[in-house]
PDB file of N, CA, C and O in Angstrom:
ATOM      1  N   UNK A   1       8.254  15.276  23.320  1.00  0.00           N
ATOM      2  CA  UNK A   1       8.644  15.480  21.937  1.00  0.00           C
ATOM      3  C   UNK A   1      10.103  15.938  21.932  1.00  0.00           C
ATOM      4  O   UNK A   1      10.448  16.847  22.687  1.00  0.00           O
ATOM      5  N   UNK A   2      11.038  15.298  21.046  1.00  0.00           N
ATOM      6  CA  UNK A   2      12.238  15.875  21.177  1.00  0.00           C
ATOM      7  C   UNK A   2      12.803  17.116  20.165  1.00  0.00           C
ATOM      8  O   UNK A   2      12.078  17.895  19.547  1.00  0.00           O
ATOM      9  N   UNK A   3      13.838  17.102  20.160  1.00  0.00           N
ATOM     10  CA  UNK A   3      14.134  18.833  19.362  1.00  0.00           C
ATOM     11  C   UNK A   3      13.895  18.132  18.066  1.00  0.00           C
ATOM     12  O   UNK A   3      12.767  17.707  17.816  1.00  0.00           O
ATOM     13  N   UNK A   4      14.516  18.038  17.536  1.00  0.00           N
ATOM     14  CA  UNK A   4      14.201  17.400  15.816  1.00  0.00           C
ATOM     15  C   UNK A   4      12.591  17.713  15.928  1.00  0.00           C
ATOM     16  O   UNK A   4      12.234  18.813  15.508  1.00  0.00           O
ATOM     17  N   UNK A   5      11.605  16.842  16.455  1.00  0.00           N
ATOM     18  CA  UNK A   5      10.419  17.042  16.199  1.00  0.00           C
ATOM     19  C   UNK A   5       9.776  18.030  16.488  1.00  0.00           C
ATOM     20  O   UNK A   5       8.686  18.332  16.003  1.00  0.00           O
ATOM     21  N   UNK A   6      10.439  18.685  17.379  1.00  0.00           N
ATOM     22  CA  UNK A   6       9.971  20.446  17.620  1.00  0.00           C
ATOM     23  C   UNK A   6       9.971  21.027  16.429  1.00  0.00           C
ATOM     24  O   UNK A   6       8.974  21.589  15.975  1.00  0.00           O
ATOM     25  N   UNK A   7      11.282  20.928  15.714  1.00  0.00           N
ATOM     26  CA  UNK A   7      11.693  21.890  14.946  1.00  0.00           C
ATOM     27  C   UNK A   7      10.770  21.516  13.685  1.00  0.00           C
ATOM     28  O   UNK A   7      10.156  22.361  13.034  1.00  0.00           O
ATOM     29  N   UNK A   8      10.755  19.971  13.398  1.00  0.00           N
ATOM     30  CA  UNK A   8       9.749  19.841  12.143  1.00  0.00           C
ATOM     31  C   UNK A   8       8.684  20.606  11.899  1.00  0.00           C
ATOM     32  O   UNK A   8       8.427  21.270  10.894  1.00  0.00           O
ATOM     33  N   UNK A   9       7.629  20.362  13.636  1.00  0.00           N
ATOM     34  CA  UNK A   9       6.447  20.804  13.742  1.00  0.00           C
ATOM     35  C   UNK A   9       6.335  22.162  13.670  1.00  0.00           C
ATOM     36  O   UNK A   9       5.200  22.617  13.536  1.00  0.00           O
ATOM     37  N   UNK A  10       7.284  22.927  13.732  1.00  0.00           N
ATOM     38  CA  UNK A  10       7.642  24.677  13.768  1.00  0.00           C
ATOM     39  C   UNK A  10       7.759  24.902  12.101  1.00  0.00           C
ATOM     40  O   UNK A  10       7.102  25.720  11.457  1.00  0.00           O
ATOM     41  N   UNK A  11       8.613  24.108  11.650  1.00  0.00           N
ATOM     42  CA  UNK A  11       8.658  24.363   9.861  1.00  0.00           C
ATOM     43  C   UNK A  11       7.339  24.202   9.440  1.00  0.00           C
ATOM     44  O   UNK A  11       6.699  24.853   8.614  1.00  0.00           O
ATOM     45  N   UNK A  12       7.029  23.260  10.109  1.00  0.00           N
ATOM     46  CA  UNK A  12       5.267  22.808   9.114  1.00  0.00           C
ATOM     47  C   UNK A  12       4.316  23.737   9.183  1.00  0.00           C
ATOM     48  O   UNK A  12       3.602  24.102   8.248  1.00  0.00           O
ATOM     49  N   UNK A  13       4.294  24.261  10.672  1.00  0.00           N
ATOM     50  CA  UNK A  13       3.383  25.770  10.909  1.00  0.00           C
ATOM     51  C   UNK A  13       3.996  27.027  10.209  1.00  0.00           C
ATOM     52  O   UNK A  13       3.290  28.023  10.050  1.00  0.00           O
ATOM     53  N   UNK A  14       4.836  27.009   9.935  1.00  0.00           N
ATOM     54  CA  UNK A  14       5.324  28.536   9.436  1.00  0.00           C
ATOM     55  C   UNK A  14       5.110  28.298   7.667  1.00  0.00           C
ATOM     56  O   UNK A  14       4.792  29.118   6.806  1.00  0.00           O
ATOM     57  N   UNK A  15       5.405  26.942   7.567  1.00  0.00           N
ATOM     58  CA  UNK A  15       4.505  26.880   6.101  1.00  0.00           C
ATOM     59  C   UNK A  15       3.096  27.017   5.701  1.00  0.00           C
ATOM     60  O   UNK A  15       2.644  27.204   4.571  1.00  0.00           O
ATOM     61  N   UNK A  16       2.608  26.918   6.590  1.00  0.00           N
ATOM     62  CA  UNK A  16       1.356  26.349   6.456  1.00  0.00           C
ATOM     63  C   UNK A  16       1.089  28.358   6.129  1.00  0.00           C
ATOM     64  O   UNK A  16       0.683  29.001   5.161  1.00  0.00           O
ATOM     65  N   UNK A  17       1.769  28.871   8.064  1.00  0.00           N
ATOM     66  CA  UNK A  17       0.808  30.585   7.997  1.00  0.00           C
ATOM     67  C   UNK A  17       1.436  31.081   6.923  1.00  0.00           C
ATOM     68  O   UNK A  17       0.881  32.122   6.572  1.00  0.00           O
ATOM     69  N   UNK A  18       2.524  30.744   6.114  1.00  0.00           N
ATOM     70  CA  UNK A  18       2.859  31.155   4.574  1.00  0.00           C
ATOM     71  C   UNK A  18       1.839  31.283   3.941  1.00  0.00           C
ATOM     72  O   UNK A  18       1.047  32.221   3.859  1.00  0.00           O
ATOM     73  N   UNK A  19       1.874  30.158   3.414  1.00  0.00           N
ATOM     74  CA  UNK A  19       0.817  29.556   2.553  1.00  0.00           C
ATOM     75  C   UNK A  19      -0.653  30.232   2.830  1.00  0.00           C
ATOM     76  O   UNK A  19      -1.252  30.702   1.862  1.00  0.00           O
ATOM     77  N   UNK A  20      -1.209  30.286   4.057  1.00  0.00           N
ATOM     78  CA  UNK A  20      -2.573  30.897   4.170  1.00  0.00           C
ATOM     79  C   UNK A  20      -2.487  32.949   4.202  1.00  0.00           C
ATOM     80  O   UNK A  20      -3.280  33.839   3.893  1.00  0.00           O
ATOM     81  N   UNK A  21      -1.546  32.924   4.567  1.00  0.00           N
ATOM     82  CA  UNK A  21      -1.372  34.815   4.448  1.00  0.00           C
ATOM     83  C   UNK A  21      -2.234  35.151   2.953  1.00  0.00           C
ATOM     84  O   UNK A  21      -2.221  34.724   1.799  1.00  0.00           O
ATOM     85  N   UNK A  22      -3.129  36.401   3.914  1.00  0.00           N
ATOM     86  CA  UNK A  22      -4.109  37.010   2.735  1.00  0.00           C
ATOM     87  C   UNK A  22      -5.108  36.432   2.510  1.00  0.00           C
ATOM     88  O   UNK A  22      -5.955  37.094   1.911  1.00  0.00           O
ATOM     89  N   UNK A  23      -5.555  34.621   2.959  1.00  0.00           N
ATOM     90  CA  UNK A  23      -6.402  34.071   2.683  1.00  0.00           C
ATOM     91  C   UNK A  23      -7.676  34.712   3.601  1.00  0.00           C
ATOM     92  O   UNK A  23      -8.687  34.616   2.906  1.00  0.00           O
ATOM     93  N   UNK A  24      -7.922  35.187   4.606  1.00  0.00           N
ATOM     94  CA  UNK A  24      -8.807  35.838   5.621  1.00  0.00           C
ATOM     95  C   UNK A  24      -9.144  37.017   3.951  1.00  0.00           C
ATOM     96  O   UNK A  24      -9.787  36.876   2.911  1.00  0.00           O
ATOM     97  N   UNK A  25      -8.362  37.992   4.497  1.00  0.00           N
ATOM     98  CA  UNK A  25      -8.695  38.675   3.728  1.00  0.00           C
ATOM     99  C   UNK A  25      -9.398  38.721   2.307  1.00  0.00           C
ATOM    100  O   UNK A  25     -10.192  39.624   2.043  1.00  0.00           O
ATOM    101  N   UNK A  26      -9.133  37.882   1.545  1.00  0.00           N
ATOM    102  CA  UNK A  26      -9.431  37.011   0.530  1.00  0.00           C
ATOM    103  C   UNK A  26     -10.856  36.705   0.775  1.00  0.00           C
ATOM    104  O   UNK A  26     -11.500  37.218  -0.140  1.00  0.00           O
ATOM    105  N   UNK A  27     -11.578  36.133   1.553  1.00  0.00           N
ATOM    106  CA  UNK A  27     -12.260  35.558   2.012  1.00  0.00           C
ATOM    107  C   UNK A  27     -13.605  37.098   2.804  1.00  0.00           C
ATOM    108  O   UNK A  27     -14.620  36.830   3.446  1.00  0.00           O
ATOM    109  N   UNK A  28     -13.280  38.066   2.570  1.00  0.00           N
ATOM    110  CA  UNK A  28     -13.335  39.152   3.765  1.00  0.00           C
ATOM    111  C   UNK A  28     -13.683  39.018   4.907  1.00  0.00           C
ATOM    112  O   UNK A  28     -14.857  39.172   5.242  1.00  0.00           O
ATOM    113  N   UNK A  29     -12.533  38.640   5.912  1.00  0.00           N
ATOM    114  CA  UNK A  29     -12.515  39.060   6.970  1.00  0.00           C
ATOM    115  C   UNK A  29     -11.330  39.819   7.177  1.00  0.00           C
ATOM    116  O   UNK A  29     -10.213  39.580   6.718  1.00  0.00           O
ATOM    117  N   UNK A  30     -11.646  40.668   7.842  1.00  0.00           N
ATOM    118  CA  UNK A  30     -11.299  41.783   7.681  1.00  0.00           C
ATOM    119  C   UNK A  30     -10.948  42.388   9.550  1.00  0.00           C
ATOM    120  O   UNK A  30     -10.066  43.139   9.967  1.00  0.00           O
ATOM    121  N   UNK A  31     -12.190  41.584  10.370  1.00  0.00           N
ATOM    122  CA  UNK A  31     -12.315  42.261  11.774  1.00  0.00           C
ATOM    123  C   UNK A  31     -12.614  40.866  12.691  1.00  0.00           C
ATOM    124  O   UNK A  31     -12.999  39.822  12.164  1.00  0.00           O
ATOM    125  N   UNK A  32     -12.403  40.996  13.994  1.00  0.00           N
ATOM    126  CA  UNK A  32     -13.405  40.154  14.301  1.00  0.00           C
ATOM    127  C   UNK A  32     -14.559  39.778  14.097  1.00  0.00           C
ATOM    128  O   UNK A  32     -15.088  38.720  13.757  1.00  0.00           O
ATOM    129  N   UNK A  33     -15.004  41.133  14.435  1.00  0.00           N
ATOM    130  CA  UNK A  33     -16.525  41.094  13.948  1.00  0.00           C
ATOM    131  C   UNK A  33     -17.222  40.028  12.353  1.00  0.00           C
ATOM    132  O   UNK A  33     -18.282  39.445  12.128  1.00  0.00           O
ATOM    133  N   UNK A  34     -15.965  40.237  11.594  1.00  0.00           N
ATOM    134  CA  UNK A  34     -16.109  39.177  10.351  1.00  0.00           C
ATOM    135  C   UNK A  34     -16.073  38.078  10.817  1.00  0.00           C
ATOM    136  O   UNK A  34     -16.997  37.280  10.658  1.00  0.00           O
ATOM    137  N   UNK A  35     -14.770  37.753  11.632  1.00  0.00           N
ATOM    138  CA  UNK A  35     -14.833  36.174  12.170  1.00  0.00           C
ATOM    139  C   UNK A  35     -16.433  35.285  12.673  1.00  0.00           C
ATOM    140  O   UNK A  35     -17.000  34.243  12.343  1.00  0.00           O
ATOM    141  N   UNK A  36     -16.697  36.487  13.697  1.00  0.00           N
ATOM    142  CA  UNK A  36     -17.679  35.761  14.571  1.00  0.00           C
ATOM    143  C   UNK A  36     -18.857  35.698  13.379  1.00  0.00           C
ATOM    144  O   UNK A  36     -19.398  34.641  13.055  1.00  0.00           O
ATOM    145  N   UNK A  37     -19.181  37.047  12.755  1.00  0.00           N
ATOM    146  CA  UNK A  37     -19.815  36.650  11.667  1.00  0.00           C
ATOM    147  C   UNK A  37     -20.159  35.372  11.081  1.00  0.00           C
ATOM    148  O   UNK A  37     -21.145  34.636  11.116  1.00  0.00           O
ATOM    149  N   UNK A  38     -19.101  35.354  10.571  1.00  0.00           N
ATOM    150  CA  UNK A  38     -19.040  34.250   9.467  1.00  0.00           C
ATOM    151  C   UNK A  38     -19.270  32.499  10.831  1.00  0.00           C
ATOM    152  O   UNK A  38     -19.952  31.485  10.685  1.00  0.00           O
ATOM    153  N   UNK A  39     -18.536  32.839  11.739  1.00  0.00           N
ATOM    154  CA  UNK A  39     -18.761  31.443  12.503  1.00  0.00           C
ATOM    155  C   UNK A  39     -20.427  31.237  12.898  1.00  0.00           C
ATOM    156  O   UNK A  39     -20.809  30.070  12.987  1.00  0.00           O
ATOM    157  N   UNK A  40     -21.241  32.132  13.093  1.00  0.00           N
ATOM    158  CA  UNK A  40     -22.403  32.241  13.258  1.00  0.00           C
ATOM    159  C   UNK A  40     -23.393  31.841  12.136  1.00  0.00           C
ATOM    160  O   UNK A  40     -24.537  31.442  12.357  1.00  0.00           O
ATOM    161  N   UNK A  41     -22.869  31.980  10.974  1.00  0.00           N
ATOM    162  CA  UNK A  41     -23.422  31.630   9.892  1.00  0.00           C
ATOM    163  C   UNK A  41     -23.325  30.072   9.252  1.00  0.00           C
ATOM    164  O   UNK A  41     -24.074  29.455   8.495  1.00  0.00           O
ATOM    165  N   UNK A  42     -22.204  29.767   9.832  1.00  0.00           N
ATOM    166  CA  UNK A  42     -21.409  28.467   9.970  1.00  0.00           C
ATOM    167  C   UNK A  42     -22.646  27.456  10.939  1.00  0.00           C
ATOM    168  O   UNK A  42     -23.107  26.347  10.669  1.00  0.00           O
ATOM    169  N   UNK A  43     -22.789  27.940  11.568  1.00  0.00           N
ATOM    170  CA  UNK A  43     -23.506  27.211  12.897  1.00  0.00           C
ATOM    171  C   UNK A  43     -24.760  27.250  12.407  1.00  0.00           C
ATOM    172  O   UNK A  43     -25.248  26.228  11.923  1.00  0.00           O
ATOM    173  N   UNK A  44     -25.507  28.503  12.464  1.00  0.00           N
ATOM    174  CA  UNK A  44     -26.851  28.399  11.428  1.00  0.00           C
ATOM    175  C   UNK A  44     -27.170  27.009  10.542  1.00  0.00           C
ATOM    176  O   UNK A  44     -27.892  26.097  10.946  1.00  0.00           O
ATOM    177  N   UNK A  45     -26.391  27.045   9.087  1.00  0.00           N
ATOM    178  CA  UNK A  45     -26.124  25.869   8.354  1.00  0.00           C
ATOM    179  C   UNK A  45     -26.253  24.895   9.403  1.00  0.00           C
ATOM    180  O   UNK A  45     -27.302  24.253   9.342  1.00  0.00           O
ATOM    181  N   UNK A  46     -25.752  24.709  10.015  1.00  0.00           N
ATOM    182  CA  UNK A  46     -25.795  23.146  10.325  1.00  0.00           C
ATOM    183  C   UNK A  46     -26.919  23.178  11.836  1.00  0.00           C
ATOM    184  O   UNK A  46     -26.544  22.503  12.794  1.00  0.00           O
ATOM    185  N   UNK A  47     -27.823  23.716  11.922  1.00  0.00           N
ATOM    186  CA  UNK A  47     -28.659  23.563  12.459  1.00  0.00           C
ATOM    187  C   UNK A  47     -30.027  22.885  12.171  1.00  0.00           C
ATOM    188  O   UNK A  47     -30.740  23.405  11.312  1.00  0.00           O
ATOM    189  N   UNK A  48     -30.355  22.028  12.665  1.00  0.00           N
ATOM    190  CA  UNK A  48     -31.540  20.728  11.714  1.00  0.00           C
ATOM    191  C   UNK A  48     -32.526  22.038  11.652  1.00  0.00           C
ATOM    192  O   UNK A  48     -32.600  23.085  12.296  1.00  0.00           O
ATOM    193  N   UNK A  49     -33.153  21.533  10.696  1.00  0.00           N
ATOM    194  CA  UNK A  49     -34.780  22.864  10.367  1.00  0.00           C
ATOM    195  C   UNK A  49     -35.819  22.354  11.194  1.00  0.00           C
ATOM    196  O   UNK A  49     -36.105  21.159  11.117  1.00  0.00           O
ATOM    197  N   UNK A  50     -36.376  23.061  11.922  1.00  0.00           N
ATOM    198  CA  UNK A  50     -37.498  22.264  12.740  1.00  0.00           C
ATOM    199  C   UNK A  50     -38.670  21.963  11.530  1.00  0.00           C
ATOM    200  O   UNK A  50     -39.097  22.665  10.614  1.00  0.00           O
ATOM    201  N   UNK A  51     -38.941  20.735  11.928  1.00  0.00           N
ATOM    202  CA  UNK A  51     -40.283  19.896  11.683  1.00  0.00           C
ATOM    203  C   UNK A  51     -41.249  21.107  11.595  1.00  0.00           C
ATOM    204  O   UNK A  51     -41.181  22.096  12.325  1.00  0.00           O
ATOM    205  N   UNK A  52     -42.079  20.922  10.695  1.00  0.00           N
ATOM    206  CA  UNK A  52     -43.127  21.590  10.641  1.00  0.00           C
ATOM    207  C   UNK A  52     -44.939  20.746  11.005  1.00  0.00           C
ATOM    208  O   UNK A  52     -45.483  19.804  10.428  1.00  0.00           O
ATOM    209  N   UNK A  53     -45.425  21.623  12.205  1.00  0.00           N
ATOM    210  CA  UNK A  53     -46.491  20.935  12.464  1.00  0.00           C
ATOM    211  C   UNK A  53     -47.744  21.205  11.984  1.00  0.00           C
ATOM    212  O   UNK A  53     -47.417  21.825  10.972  1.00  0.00           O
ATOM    213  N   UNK A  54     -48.629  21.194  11.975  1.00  0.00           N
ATOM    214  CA  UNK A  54     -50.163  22.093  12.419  1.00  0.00           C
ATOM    215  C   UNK A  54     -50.515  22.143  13.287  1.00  0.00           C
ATOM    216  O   UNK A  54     -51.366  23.014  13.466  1.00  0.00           O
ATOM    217  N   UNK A  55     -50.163  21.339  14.354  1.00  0.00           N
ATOM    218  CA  UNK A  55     -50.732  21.134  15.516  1.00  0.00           C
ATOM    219  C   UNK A  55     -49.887  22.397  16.556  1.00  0.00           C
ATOM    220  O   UNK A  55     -50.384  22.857  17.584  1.00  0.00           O
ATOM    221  N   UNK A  56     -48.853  22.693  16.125  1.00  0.00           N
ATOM    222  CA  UNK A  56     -47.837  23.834  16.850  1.00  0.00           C
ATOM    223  C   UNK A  56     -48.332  25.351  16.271  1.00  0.00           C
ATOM    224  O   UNK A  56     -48.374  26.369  16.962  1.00  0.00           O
ATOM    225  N   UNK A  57     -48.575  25.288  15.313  1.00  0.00           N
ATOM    226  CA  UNK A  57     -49.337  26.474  14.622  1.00  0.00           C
ATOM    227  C   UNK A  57     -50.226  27.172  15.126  1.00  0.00           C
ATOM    228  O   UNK A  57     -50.746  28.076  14.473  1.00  0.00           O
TER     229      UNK A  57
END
């Protein structure tokens, strides 16, 4: 990658963590502990529901 495109890709990130500052917070996270939280809950959701049998019952 040459300098020009360094430098783009550096403007685009520093806009971007502009733009998102406060959004965590916003959101409450607050700690890690929020992060992993919330990613755990994330994962949950998208876990298929097991089939329900009678025969497993």
């Amino acid at each position: 990658m040459d300098e020009a495109a360094k430098a783009m890709a550096l403007k685009a990130l520093e806009e971007l963590q502009e733009q998102m500052r406060g959004e965590a917070e916003k959101a409450g996270l607050r700690t890690e502990e929020d992060v992993i939280r919330l990613v755990k809950e994330i994962r949950h959701e998208d876990d298929p529901k097991p089939e329900v049998n009678d025969e497993n019952q």
